[in-house]
C-alpha positions as CSV (number, residue, x, y, z in Angstrom):
1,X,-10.3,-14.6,-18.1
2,X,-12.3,-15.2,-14.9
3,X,-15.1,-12.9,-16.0
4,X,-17.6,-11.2,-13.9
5,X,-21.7,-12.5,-13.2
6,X,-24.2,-9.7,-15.7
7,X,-24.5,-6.8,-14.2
8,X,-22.3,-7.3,-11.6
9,X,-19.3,-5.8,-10.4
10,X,-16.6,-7.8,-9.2
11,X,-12.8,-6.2,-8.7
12,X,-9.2,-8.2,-9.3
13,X,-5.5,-6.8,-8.7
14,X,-4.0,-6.8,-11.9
15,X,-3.2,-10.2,-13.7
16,X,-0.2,-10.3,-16.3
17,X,-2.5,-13.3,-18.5
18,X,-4.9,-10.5,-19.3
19,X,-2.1,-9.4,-21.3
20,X,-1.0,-13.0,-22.5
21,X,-5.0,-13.0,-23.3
22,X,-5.5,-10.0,-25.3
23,X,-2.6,-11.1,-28.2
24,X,-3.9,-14.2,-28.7
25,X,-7.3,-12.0,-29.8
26,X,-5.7,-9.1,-31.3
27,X,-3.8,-12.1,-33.4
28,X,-7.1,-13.5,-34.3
29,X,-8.7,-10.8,-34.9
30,X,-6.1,-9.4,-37.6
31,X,-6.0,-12.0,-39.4
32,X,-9.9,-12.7,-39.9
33,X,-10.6,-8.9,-40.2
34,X,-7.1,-8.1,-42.0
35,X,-8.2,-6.0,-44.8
36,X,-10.5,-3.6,-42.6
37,X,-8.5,-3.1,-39.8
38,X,-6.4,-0.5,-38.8
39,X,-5.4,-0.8,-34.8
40,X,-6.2,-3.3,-32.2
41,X,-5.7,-2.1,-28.4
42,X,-5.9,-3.4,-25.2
43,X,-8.2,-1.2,-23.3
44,X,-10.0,-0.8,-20.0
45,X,-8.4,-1.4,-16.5
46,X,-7.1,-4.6,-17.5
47,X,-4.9,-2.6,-19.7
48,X,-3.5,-0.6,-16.8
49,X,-1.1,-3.0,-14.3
50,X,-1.0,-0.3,-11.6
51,X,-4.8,-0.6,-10.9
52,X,-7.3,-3.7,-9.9
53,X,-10.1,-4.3,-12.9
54,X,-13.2,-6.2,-13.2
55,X,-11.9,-9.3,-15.2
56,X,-13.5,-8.9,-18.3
57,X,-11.0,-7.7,-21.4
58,X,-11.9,-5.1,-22.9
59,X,-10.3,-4.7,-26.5
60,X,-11.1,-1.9,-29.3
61,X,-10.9,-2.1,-32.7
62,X,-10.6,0.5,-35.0
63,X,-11.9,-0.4,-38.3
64,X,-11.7,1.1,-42.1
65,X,-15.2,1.0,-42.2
66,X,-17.5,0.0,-39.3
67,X,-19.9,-0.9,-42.9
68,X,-17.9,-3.7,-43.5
69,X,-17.9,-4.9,-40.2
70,X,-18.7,-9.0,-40.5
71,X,-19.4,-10.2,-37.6
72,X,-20.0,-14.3,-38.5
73,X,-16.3,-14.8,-37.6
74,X,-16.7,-13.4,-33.7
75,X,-20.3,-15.4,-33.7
76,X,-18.8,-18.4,-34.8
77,X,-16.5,-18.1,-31.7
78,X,-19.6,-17.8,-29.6
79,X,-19.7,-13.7,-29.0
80,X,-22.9,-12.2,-29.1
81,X,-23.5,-9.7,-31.4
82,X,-24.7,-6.4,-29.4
83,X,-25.2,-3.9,-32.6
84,X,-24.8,-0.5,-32.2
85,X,-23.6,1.2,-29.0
86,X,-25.1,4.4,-27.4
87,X,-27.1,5.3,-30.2
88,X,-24.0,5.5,-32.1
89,X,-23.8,3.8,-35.9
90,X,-20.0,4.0,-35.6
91,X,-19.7,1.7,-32.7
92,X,-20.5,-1.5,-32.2
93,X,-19.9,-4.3,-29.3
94,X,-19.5,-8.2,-29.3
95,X,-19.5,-9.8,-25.8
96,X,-18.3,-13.5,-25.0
97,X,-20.1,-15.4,-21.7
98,X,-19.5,-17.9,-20.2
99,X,-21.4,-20.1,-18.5
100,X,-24.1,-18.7,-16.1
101,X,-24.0,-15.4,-18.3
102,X,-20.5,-14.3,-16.8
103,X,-19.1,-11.8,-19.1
104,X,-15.3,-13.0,-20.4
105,X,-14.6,-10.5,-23.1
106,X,-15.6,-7.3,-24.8
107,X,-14.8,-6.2,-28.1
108,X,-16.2,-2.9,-28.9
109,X,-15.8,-2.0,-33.2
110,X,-15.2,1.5,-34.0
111,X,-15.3,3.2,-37.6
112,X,-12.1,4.8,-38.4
113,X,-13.9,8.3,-38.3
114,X,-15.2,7.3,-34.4
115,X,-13.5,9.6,-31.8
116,X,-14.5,7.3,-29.2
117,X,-11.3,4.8,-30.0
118,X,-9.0,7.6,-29.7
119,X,-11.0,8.5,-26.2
120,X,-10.3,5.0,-24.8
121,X,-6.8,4.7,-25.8
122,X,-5.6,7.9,-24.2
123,X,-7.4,7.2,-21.2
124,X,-5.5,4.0,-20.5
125,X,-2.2,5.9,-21.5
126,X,-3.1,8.5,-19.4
127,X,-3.8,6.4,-16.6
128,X,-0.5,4.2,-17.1
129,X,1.7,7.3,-18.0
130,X,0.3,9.0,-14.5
131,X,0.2,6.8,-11.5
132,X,-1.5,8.9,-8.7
133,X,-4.6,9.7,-11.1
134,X,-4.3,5.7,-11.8
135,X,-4.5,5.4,-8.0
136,X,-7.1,8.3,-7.6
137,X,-9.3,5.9,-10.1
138,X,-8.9,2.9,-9.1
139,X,-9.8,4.3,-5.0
140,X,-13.2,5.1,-7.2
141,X,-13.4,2.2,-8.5
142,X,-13.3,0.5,-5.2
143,X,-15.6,3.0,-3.7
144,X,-18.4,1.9,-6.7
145,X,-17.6,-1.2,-6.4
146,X,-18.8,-1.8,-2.5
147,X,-21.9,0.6,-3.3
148,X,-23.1,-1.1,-6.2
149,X,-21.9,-4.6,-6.9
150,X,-25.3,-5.6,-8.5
151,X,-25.4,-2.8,-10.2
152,X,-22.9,-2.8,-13.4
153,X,-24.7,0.3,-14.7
154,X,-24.5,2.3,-11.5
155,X,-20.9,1.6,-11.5
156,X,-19.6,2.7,-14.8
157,X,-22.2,6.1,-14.4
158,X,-20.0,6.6,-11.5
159,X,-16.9,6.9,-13.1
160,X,-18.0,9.0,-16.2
161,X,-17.4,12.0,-14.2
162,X,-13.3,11.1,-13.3
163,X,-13.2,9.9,-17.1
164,X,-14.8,12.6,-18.5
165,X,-12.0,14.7,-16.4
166,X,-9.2,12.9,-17.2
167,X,-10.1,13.2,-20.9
168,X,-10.3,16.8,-20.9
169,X,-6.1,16.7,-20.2
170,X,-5.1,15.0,-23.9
């Protein structure tokens, strides 16, 4: 993964090692995590082949119990540890960087009562099951992208709106 600078927004067309990229994790993850996990998916616009995506993988997991969580084995891979997400005990985030602080990977943790995971998942099946809404997004994305390419934040407030929408149809 070529990752993207901190805060920074940076837009690729779609690259089939993403894919290649996220099963070598998911494997990893599976078998560190076995007994606590319950689904592994490939999530964000890396997931979607019809749309151009910030290079950064994006994988959820859903876990038994987001209490059990351990995260030694991610640190010892050199993720930083994030904690909870949004103010939200059932979510939690580990992000690998690269050198220079470029962001490579996220791996957001859900508890298996989180509606969040489910959220995320349909929204990238959505998105691949619909290709003119995939189009419609990633036009938005590209929109964001010129306006605020310092401005990682900005960008994903941009698109909660077109999410948020999208959502609303599963």
């Amino acid at each position: 993964m070529e990752g993207v600078k901190r805060y920074c927004v940076r837009l690729l067309t779609h690259n089939e090692q993403w894919k290649e990229e996220f099963q070598k994790l998911k494997q990893s993850i599976q078998e560190q995590w076995a007994d606590n996990v319950l689904d592994i998916q490939h999530v964000g616009s890396t997931a979607v082949p019809l749309i151009c995506a910030k290079p950064i993988l994006d994988v959820a997991v859903r876990l038994r119990s987001v209490r059990q969580l351990d995260p030694s084995f991610l640190e010892a891979l050199g993720y930083d540890y994030c904690g909870i997400q949004h103010g939200n005990p059932l979510h939690h985030l580990f992000v690998l960087r690269g050198p220079g602080e470029i962001s490579l990977q996220h791996i957001h943790c859900y508890d298996q009562t989180a509606p969040e995971f489910d959220r995320i998942v349909g929204f990238r099946d959505y998105l691949n099951a619909h290709p003119d809404a995939a189009r419609q997004y990633e036009a938005l994305k590209k929109d964001l992208a010129e306006k605020y390419p310092d401005n990682r934040p900005a960008y994903t407030k941009g698109k909660e709106d077109f999410i948020q929408n999208i959502c609303e149809k599963f």
